[in-house]
C-alpha positions as CSV (number, residue, x, y, z in Angstrom):
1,X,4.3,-19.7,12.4
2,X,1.0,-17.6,13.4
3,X,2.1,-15.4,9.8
4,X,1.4,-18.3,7.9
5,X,-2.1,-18.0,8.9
6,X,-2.5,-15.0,7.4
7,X,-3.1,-14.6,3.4
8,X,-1.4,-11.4,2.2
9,X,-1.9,-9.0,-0.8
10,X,0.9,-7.6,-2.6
11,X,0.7,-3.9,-3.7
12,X,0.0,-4.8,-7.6
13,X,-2.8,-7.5,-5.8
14,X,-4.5,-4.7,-4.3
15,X,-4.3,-2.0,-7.1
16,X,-5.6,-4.9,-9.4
17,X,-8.4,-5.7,-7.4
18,X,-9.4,-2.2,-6.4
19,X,-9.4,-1.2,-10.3
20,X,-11.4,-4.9,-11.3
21,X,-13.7,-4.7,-8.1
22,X,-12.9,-7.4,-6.7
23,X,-13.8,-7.9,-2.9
24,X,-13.8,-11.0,-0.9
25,X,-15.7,-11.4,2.1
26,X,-14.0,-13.0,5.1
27,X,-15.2,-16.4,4.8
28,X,-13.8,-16.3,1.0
29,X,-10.7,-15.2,2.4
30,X,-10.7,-18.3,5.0
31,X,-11.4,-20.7,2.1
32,X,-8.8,-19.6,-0.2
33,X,-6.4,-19.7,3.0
34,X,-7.4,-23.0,3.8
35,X,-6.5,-23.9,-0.2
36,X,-3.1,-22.2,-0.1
37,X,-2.4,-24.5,3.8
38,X,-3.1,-27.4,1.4
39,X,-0.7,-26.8,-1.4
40,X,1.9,-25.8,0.9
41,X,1.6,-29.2,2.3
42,X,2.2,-30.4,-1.4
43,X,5.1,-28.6,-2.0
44,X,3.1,-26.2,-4.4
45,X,5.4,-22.9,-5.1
46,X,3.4,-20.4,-7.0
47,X,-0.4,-21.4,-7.4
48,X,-3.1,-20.5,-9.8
49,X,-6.3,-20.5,-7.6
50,X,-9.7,-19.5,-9.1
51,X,-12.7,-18.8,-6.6
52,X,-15.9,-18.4,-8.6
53,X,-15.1,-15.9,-11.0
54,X,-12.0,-14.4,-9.8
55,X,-8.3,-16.1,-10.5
56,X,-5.5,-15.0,-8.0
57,X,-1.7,-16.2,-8.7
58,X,-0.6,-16.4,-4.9
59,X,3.1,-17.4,-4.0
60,X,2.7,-20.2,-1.8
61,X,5.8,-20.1,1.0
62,X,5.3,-16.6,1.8
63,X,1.1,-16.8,1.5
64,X,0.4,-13.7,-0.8
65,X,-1.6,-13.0,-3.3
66,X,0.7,-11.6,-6.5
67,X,-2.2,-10.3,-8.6
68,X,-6.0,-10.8,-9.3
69,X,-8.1,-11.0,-11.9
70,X,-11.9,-11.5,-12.6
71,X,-13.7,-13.6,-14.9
72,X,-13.7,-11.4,-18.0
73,X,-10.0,-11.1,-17.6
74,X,-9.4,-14.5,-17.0
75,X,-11.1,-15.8,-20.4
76,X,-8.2,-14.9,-22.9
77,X,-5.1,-15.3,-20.4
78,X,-2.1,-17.6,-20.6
79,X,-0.7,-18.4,-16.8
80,X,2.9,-19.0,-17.2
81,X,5.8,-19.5,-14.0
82,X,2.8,-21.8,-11.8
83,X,3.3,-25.1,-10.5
84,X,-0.4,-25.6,-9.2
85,X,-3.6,-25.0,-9.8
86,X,-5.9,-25.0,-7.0
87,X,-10.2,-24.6,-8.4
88,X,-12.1,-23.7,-5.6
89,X,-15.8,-23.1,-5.7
C-alpha cells in the first residue's frame, strides 16, 4: 500500500526527461501524485496529465510515469491507448 504513494519513472521516462530538461521540484511531484490518487479512484488506466508545460503519459495502477514530454513536443502530438486526461496547473 505505502508503494502507491510513491510516483515512479520508467527508464524511457527518465532518458526522455533528461534529454528534454525536464525537472520537477518536489511539490510538482506531490501534485501530480495527488492527480494520479484521484484517477485511480476513477478507475482511470493509463492517463495523459499535463503540468504547466510538460505532458507525462503515466500508467495509473502501478503509479509510473511511461514517458515525458515538454511543451514544444506536446504541440504537434497525437495521444493514442489513454483513457484520462488529468490538466493540472
Amino acid at each position: 500500500m505505502l508503494d502507491a504513494q510513491v510516483l515512479k519513472f520508467s527508464h524511457h521516462a527518465e532518458v526522455r526527461m533528461q534529454q528534454r530538461g525536464i525537472k520537477l521540484q518536489p511539490e510538482s511531484l506531490t501534485k501530480i501524485m495527488n492527480a494520479v490518487e484521484e484517477a485511480a479512484s476513477k478507475g482511470a488506466q493509463d492517463s495523459l496529465v499535463v503540468f504547466r508545460d510538460i505532458a507525462m503519459i503515466v500508467n495509473v495502477p502501478s503509479r509510473t510515469v511511461v514517458t515525458a514530454m515538454d511543451g514544444g513536443q506536446m504541440k504537434s502530438n497525437i495521444f493514442t491507448q489513454i483513457d484520462s486526461a488529468i490538466i493540472l496547473s
